[in-house]
N, C-alpha and C positions, 0 to 999 in steps of 0.2 A: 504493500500500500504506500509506504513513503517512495519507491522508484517509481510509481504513478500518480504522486502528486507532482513529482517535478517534470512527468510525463504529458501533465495536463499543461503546466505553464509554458512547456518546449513550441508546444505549436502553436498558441495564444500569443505568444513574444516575438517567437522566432518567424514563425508562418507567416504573422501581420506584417510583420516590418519585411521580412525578404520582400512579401506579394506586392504589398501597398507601397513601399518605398523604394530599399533596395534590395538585393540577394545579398550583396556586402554585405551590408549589414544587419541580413537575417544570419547571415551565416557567425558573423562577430560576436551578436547577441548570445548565438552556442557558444562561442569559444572562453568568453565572460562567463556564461555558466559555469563551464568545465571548469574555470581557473577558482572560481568562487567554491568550485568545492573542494578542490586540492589543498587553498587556502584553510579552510573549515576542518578537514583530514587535517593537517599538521598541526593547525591549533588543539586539536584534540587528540592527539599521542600522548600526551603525560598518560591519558588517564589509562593507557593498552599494559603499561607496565613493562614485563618482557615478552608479551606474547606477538610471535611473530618474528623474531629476532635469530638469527643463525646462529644452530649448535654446532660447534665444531668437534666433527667425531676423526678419529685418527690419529696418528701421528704427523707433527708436522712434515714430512715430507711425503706422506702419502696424500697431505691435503694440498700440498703445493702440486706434486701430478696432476690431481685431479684439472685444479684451475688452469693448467697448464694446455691440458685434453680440452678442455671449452672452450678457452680462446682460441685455442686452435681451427676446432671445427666453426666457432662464430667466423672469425677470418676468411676460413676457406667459401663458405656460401657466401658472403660478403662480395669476394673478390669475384666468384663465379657470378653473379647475379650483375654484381657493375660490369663483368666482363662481354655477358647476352643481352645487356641493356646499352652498351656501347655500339657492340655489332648491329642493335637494331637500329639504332639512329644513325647510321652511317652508309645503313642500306647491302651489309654485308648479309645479314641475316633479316628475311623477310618473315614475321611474324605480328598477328594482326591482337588487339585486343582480348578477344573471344579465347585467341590458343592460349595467350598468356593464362589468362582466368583458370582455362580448363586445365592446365598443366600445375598450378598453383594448388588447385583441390584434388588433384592428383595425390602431390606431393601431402597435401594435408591429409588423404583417405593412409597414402602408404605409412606415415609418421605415426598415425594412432594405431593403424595396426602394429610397426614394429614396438611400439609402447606396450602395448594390452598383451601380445606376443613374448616379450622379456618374459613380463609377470608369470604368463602361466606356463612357460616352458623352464625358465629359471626354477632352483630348486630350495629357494628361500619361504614358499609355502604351501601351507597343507592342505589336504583337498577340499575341507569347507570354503578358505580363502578363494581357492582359485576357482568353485563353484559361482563363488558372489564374483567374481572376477567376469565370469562370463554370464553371469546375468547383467553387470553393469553394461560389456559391449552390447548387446542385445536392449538396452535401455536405452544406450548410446546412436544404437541407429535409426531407432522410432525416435529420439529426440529430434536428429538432425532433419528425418525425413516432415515433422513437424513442423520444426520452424524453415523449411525451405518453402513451406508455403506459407506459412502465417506472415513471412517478410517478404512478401508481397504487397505486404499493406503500405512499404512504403517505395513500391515503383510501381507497377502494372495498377493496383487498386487506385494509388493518388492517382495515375493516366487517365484513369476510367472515371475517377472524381471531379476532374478538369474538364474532360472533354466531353463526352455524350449527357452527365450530372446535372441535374437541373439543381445551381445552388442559391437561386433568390428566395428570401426569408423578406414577407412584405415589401419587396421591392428593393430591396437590399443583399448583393452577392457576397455570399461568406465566403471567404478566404478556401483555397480548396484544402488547403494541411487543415483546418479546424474540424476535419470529419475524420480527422486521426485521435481526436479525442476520445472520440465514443468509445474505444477498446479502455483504455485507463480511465475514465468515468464507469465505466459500468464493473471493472476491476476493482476498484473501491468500492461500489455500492455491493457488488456480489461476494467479496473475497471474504468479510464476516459469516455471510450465508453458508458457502463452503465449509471455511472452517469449523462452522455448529454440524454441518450436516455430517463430514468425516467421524467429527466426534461422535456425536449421539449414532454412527450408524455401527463404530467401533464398539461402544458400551454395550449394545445386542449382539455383539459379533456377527453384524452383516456388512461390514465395510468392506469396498471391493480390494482387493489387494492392490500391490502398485503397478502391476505390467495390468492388470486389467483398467488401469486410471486411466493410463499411458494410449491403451486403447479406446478408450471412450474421448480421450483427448482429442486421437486423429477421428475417430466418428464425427466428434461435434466440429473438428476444421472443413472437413467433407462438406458437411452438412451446408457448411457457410458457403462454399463456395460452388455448392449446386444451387443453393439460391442466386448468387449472382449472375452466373453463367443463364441461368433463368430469364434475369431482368437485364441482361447486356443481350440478350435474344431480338428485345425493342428498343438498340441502339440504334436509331436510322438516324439521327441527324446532333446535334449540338444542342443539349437541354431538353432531349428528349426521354431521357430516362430521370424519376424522381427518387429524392437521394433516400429514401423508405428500404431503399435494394440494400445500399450498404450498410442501411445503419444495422437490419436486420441480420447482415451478413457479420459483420464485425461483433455482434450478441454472440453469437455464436462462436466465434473466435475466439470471443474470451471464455465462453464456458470451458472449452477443449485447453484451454490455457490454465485455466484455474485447475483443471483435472491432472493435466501433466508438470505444467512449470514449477511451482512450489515442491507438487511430491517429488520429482527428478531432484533438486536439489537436497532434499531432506535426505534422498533414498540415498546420495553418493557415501555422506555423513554415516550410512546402517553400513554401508557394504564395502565399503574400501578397508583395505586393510590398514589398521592402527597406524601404521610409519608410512603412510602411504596416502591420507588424503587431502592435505591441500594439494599433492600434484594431481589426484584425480578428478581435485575438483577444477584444476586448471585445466584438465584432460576433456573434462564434462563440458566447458565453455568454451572447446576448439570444435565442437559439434554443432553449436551456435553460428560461430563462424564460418564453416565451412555451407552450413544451411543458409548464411545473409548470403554468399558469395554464388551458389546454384540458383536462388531465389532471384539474383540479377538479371544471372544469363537466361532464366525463365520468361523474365518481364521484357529481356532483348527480340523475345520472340514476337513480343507484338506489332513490328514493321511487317511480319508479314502473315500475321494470322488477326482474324477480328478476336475482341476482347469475349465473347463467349465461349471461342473454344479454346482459348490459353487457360479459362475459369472452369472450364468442362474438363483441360485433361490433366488440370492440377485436383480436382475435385474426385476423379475418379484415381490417380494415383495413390493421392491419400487416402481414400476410402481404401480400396486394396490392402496400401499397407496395413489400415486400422482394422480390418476384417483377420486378416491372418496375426496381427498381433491380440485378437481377442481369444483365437483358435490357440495360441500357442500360451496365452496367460497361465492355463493349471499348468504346465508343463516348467515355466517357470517360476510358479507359486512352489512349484515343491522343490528346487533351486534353492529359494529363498530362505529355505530350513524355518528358523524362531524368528528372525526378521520382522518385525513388526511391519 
């Protein structure tokens, strides 16, 4: 609820000013956010204590190797990256946008696998560990396959909000980012609801487990985006479609959101091993990532598809996935051993 109240002001400040004045300085207005809360973060350190703070395990000269190994490899992708980004500006190597992207999520699919790969082939843990190990990959890729379509909302969705979106409110056109609210308004209004209703369904012991959330997550993203695909059906012209499509579409967003986002992160906290989860929780938010970065090249497709069927076959991929993640739920409830 608090990263959605500063969700709601992002497009209120940010969205006004880019639309109504400049993009400068819509875009500046972010970057004054960001700095304001950096500022806020360092003023509030005293009170972390040590937490947070590097343990140094080893002897010193096994910790000096190590630092030694990381600069290294930092250097080396450094040098390679400015070396194929040289090439391309020079016109030795011909590579477009798109390949960069895809080769980029490439590398990001291969990194988490040799990550989750170390773990369960390494012989540092025991087979409950590396059970919850492969429940997390498995939570991991219903996350990602989640948010590569829910971050749509902010390329194809806002396209489709500008342009066919009818947004006069008594004669007066609303900014088109101001229909980005609706998901973080209705986040705070629902995310108490949730949290009563997990609870009280835990105390009868009918609460659905967490790969079953995860699937009701991508249900209710489907869901949103076969409604739209629906009402981008009577896009024929500029403000012909009324904004009822998406606000309905984006409820829905956030139900599936409130089902997976919170428990995903809770679930890392249950199932990562003890010495092991701030990096998997940095593991868990490269899934994020990789889904803003698919989600792009998604919304690139609408030069040459209408906006109902880029919303029909994101609507049906995710249904897909959400269907065989509901099939595969007990199969990973019993994975999940005492796991709350």
């Amino acid at each position: 609820m608090g990263i959605n109240l500063a969700a709601i002001m992002g497009p209120f400040i940010c969205g006004f000013v880019g639309e109504k004045v400049n993009y400068r300085w819509g875009f500046s207005a972010a970057g004054f956010g960001m700095l304001t809360g950096l500022v806020k973060y360092r003023m509030g350190t005293r009170y972390l204590g040590s937490a947070g703070l590097r343990t140094e395990v080893g002897p010193p000269a096994v910790r000096t190797a190590r630092s030694v190994k990381l600069y290294a490899l930092v250097a080396t992708v450094t040098a390679v990256v400015a070396i194929l980004t040289w090439l391309a500006v020079v016109g030795v190597v011909t590579v477009s946008l798109t390949d960069v992207a895809l080769y980029i999520g490439y590398g990001i699919v291969g990194l988490a696998g040799l990550y989750f790969a170390s773990l369960l082939l390494g012989g540092g843990y025991g087979r409950e560990d590396k059970r919850r190990i492969l429940v997390v990959v498995w939570l991991f890729i219903l996350s990602a396959i989640f948010w590569s379509g829910f971050e749509q909302a902010g390329s194809s969705m806002t396209l489709f909000a500008e342009r066919p979106t009818n947004r006069n409110v008594m004669g007066w056109q609303m900014p088109t980012s101001w229909l980005q609210n609706v998901n973080p308004i209705f986040i705070i209004l629902l995310a108490p609801v949730f949290g009563y209703l997990w609870t009280w369904l835990a105390r009868r012991n009918m609460s659905p487990s967490i790969p079953l959330k995860f699937a009701l997550g991508l249900l209710g993203l489907s869901a949103g985006f076969f409604v739209l695909a629906w009402g981008a059906a009577g896009a024929t012209k500029p403000g012909s479609v009324a904004m009822t499509w998406l606000v309905v579409t984006y409820v829905l967003h956030t139900v599936g959101e409130l089902c997976l986002s919170p428990v995903g992160l809770s679930s890392i906290t249950k199932l990562a091993p003890r010495d092991r989860i701030c990096q998997m929780m940095g593991v868990w938010l490269v899934a994020t990532a990789l889904a803003n970065l698919f989600a792009g090249l998604t919304a690139g497709t609408l030069q040459n598809k209408t906006p109902g069927a880029v919303f029909g076959s994101v609507a049906i991929y995710v249904g897909v996935a959400g269907l065989i993640a509901v099939a595969g739920a007990p199969f990973v409830k019993r994975a999940l051993g005492n796991v709350a």
